[in-house]
C-alpha positions as CSV (number, residue, x, y, z in Angstrom):
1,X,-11.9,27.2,23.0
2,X,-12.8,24.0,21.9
3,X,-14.0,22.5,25.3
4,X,-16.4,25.1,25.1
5,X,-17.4,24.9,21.1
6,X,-17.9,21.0,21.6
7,X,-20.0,21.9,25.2
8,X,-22.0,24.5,23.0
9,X,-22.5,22.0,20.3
10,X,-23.7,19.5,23.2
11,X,-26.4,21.8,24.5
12,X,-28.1,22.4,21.5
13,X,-27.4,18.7,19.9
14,X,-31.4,18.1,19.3
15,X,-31.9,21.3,18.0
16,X,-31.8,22.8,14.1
17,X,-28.8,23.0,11.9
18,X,-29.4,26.4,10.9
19,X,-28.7,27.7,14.8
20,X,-25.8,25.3,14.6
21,X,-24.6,26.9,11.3
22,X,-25.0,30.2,13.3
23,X,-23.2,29.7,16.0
24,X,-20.2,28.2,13.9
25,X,-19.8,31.2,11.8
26,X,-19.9,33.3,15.2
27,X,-17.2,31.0,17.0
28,X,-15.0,31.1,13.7
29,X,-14.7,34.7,14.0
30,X,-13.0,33.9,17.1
31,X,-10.6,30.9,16.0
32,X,-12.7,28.1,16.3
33,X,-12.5,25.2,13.8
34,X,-12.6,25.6,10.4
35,X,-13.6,21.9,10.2
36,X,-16.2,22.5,12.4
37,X,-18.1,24.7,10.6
38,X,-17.7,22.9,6.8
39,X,-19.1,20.1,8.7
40,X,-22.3,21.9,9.7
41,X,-22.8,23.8,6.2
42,X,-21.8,21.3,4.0
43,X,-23.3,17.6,5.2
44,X,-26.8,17.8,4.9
45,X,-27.1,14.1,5.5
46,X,-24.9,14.3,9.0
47,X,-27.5,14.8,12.1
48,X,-26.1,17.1,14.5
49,X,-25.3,13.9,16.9
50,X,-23.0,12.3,13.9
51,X,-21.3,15.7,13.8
52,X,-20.4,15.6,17.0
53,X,-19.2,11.6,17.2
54,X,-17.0,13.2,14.2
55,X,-15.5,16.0,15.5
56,X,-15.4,14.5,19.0
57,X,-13.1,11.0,18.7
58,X,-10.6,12.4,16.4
59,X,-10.4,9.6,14.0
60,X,-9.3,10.0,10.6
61,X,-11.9,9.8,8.2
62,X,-11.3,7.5,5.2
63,X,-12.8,6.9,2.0
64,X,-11.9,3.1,0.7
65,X,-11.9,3.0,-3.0
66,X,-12.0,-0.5,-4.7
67,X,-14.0,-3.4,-2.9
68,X,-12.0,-6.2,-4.1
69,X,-9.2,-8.3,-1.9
70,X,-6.8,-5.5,-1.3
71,X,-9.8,-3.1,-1.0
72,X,-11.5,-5.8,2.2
73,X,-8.0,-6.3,3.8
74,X,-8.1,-1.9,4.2
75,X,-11.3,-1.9,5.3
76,X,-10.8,-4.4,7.9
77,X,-7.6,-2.9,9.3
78,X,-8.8,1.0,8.8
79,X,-12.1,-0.3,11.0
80,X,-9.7,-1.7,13.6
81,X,-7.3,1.2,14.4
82,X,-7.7,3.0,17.1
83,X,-6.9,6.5,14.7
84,X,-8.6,5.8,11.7
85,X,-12.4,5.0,10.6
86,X,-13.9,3.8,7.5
87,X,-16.1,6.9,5.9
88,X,-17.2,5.1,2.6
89,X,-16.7,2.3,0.5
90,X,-16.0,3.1,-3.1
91,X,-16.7,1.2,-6.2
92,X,-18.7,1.2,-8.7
93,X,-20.8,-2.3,-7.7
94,X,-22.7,-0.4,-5.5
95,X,-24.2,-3.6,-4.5
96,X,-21.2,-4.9,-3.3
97,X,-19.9,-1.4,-1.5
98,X,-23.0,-1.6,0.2
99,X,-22.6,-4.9,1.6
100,X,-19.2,-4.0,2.4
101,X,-20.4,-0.7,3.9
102,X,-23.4,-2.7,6.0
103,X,-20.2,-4.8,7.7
104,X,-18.2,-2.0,9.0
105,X,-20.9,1.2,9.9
106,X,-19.8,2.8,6.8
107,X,-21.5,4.4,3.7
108,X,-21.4,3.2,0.0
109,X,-20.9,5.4,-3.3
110,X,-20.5,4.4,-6.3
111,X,-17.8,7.5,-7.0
112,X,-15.0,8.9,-5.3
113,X,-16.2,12.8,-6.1
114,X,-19.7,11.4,-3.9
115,X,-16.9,10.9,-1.0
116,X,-15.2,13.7,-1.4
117,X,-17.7,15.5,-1.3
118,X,-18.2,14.9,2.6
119,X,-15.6,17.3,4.5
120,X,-15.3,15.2,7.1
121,X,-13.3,12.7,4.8
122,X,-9.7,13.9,5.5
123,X,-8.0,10.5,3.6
124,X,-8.1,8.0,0.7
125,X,-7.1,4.4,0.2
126,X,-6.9,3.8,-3.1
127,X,-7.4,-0.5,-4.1
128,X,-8.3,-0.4,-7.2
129,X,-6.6,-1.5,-10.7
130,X,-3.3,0.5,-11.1
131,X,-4.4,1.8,-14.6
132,X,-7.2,3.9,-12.4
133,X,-4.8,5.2,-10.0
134,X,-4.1,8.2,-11.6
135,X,-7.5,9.6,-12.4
136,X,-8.0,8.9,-8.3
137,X,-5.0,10.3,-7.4
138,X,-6.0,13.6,-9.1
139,X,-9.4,13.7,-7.4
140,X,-8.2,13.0,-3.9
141,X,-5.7,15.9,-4.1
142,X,-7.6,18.2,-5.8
143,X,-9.9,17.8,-2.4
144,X,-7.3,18.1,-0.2
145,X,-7.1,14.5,1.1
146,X,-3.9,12.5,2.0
147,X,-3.8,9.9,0.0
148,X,-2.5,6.1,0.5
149,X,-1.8,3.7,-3.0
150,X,-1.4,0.2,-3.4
151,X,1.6,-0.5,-5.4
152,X,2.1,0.4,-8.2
153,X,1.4,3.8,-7.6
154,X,0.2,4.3,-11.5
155,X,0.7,1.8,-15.1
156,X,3.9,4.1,-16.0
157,X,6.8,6.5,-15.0
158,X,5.2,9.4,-16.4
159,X,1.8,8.7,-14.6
160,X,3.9,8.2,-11.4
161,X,5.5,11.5,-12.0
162,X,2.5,13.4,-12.7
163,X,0.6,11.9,-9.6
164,X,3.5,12.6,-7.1
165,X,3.7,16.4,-8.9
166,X,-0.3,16.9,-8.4
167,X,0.0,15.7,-4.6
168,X,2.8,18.1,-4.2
169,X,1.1,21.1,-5.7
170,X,-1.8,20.2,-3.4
171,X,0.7,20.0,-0.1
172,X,-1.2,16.5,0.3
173,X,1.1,13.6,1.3
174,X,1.0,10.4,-1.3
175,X,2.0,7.2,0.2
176,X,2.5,4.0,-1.9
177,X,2.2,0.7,0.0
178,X,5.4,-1.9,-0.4
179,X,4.6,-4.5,2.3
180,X,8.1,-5.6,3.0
181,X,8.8,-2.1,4.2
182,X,6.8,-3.2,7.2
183,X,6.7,-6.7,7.8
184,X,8.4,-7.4,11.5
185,X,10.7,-10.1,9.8
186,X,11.8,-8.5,7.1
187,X,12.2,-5.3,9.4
188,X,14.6,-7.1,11.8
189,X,16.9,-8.2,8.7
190,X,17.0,-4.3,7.7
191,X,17.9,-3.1,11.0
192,X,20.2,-5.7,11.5
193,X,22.0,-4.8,7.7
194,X,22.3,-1.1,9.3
195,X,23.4,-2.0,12.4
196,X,26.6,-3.5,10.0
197,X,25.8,-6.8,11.8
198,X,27.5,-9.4,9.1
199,X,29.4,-6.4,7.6
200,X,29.9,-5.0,4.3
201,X,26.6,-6.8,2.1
202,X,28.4,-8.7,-1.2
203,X,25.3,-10.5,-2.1
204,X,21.5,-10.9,-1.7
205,X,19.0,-13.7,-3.1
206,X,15.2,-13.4,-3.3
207,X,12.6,-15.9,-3.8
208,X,9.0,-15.1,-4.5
209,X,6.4,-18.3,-5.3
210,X,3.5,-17.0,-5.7
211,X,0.6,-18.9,-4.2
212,X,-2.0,-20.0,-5.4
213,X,-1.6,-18.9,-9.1
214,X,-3.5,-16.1,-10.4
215,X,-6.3,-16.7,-13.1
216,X,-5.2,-15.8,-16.8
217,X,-7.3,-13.1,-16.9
218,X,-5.3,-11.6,-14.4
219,X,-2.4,-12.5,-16.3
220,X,-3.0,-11.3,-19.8
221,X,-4.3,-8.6,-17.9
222,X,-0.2,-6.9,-17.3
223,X,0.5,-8.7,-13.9
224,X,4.6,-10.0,-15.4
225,X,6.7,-11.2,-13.1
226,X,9.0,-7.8,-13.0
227,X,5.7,-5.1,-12.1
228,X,3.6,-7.1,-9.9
229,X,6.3,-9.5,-8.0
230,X,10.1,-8.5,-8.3
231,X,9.0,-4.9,-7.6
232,X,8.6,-5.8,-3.8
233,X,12.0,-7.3,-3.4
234,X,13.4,-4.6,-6.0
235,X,12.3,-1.9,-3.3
236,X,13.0,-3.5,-0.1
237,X,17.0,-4.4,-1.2
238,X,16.9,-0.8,-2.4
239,X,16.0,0.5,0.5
240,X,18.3,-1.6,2.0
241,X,21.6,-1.2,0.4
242,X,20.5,2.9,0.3
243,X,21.6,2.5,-3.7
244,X,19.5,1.1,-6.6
245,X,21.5,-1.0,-9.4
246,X,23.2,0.4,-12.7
247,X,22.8,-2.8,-14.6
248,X,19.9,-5.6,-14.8
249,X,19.6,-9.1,-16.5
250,X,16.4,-10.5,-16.1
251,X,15.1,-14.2,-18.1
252,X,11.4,-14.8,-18.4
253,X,9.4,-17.8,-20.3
254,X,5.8,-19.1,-19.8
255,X,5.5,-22.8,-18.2
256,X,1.6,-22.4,-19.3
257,X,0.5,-23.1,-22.4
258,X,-2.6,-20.4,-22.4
259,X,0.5,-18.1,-21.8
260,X,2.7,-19.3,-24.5
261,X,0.5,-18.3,-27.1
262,X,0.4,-14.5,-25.8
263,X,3.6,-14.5,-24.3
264,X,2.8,-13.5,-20.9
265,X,5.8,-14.3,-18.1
266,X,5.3,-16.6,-15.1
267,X,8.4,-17.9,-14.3
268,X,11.6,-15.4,-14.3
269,X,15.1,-15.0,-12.7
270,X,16.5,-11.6,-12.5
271,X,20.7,-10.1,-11.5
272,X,21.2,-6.9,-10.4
273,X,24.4,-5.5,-10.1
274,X,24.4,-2.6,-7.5
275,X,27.2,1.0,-7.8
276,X,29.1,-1.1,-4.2
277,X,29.4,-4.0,-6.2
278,X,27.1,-6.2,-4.2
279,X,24.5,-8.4,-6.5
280,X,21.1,-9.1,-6.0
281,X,19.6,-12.4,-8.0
282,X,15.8,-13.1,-7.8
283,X,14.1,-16.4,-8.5
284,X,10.0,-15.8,-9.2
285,X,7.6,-18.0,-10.0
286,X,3.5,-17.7,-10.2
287,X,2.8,-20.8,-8.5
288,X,4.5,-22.6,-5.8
289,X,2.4,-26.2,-5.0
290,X,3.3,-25.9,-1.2
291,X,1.9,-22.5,-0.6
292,X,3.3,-18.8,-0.1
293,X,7.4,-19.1,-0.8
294,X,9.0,-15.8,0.6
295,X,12.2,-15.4,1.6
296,X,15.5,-13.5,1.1
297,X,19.3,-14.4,2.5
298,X,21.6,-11.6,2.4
299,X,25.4,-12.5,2.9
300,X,28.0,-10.2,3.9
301,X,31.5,-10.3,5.0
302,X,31.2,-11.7,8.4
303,X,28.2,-13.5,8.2
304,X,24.7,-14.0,6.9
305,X,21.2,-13.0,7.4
306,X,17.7,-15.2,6.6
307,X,14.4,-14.7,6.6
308,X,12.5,-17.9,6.0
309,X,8.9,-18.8,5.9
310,X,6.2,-18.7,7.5
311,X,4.0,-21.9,8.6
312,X,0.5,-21.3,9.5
313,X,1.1,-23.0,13.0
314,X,4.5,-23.0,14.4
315,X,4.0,-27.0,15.4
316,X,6.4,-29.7,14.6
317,X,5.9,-32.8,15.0
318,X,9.2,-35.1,15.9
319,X,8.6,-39.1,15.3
320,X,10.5,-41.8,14.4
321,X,8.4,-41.4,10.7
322,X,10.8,-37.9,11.1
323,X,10.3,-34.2,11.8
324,X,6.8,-32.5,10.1
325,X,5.5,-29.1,9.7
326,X,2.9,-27.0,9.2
327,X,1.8,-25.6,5.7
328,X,3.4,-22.6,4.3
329,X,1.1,-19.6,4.6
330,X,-1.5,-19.8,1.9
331,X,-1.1,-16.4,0.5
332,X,-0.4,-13.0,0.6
333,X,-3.5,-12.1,3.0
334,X,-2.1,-14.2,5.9
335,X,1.6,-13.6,5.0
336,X,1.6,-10.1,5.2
337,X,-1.2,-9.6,7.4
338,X,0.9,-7.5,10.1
339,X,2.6,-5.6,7.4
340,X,-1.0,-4.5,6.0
341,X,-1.6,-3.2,9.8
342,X,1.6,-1.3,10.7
343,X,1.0,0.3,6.3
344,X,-2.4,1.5,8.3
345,X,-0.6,3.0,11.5
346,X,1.6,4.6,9.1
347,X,-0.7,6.2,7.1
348,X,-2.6,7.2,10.5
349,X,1.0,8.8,11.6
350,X,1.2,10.6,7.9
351,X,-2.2,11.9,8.5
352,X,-2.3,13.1,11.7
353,X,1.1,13.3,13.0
354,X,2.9,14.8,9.6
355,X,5.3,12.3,9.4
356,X,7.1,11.8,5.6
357,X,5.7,8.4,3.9
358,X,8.6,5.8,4.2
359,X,8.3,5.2,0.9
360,X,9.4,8.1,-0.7
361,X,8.7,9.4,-4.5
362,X,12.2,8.8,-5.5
363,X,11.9,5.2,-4.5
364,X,8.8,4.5,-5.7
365,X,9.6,5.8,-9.2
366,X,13.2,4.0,-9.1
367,X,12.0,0.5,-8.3
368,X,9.0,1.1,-11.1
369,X,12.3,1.8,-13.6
370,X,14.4,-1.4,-12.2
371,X,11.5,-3.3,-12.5
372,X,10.9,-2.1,-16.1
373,X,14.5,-2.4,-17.3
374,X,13.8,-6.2,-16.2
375,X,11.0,-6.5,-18.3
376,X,13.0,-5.2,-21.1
377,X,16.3,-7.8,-19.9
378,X,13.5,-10.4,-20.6
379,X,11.5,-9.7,-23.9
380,X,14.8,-8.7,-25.4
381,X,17.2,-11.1,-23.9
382,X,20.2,-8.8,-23.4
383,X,21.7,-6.6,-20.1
384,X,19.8,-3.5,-19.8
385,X,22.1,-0.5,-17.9
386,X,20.0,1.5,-15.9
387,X,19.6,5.2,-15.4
388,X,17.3,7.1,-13.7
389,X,17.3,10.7,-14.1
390,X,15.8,13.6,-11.8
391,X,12.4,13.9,-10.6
């Protein structure tokens, strides 16, 4: 049926959209796609040859929202897959969207509902502030769209709840990007802790130096140590250990004086005592002079597991002056970069291939409370005991 429907569609490309809009109600009397024909009723601005490009290479549609750092690192990686395909950019500096848009063959709105609007939009990145997710969230599911979130997925539990509940009475999968989740070297490590390669795990240290430091603005802005940086590590030993921790201790203080006087975080250890009786300690920092510091050791009965840095080249130089290395990687950009890819092929896998988001809502609400209880641990200088409570 759909050989001939796209064979049909070829014949009378050049033709109106009204005999198009014809024929699709005629062929959807006989089964034909339903996509089909809201594509030729409802884009007035798609020529009959972009309709057929659209229905024709099966790419997901997606409509980026938020044209900052996170928002250009999705665009790029959407515009390289060989499943998905950048629809619109969102934000509302149109002037920027547009430039954005210009780059990679896309169009720019200034709102999401102007992309929505498009049925041949079948997915949503959403990179903006986490205090907008929400309001996004709503909008995408309300359409119909699968949706993909930058951490956090919103500023609080009950926002979490309520976006996970809307995407579920939608039927629209929600998937919330943690990046360790699918980096290849933190990978490894996980399948190597399941595979019981050092045994029973009995303890676990984090390190996260941040790189280079993020402007106040950003700062005073909510980005603590706990929500924007432990919450990464929180939900990748989670996921690891298949258990989240019943008790936290967490220390915070501000090494900058502009952050004294406010008292916003940037350096912080945190202990996490897990239901097996393994322990998790965490050592984060905002700024780290020799570049990106990420790395975790997890020790178990019969050995130990490492994942160290990255350099930016893999040269060393061995002289009788001694041995020298690369830099670090400078951020999170280049760190992560093959993480942000395989998040992508995911979400393509979600979309098209109905695969369940690794990340699921359970996990994404439990690190958002582990991180929170550190907060608390920290601004109240005590042990906080966790608990969690259904869904």
């Amino acid at each position: 049926m759909h050989q001939n429907l796209f064979f049909v569609l070829r014949c009378i490309i050049y033709r109106s959209r009204k005999m198009a809009g014809h024929l699709a109600s005629s062929l959807l009397q006989y089964g034909a796609s339903s996509k089909l024909g809201s594509l030729l009723s409802g884009s007035p601005n798609l020529s009959l040859r972009q309709i057929w490009s659209q229905m024709s290479d099966g790419r997901v549609r997606v409509a980026v929202v938020g044209a900052g750092r996170m928002g250009q690192i999705r665009l790029a990686g959407i515009q390289g897959h060989m499943r998905m395909k950048v629809a619109y950019v969102v934000d509302a500096n149109l002037g920027q969207a547009q430039a954005l848009a210009d780059r990679f063959g896309a169009q720019a709105v200034a709102t999401l509902p102007e992309a929505l609007a498009d049925p041949a939009v079948t997915a949503v990145w959403i990179s903006t502030p986490t205090f907008t997710h929400l309001e996004l969230i709503e909008l995408a599911a309300a359409a119909g769209k699968a949706i993909a979130v930058e951490k956090p997925v919103a500023g609080s539990l009950e926002e979490l709840d309520k976006g996970y509940r809307v995407c579920e009475a939608y039927h629209v999968p929600l998937f919330c990007s943690f990046q360790r989740r699918f980096d290849p070297n933190y990978a490894a490590l996980y399948e190597a802790v399941q595979a019981n390669a050092i045994g029973p795990v009995q303890s676990v240290h984090t390190v996260f130096r941040d790189h280079p430091c993020p402007p106040v603005e950003f700062l005073k802005g909510g980005g603590d140590p706990f929500h924007d940086l432990a919450v990464h590590d929180i939900d990748f030993v989670c996921a690891m250990q298949h258990e989240f921790p019943v008790r936290v201790v967490a220390h915070g203080t501000s090494l900058r004086p502009e952050l004294q006087v406010i008292n916003v975080m940037d350096k912080a250890s945190v202990w996490l005592e897990f239901p097996s009786g393994a322990i998790c300690t965490m050592d984060l920092s905002r700024h780290a002079a020799y570049g990106y510091d990420q790395r975790i050791e997890v020790f178990g009965a019969d050995g130990m597991l490492e994942v160290q840095n990255i350099h930016k080249t893999s040269l060393r130089a061995s002289t009788g002056a001694g041995v020298h290395a690369d830099v670090y990687q400078h951020s999170f950009p280049q760190r992560f970069h093959d993480a942000y890819l395989a998040e992508i092929d995911h979400f393509a896998a979600i979309v098209l291939d109905k695969v369940t988001p690794k990340v699921t809502w359970t996990e994404a609400r439990n690190a958002t409370i582990v991180a929170e209880a550190c907060r608390i641990s920290a601004v109240e200088r005590r042990p906080v005991d966790v608990s969690y409570g259904p869904v």
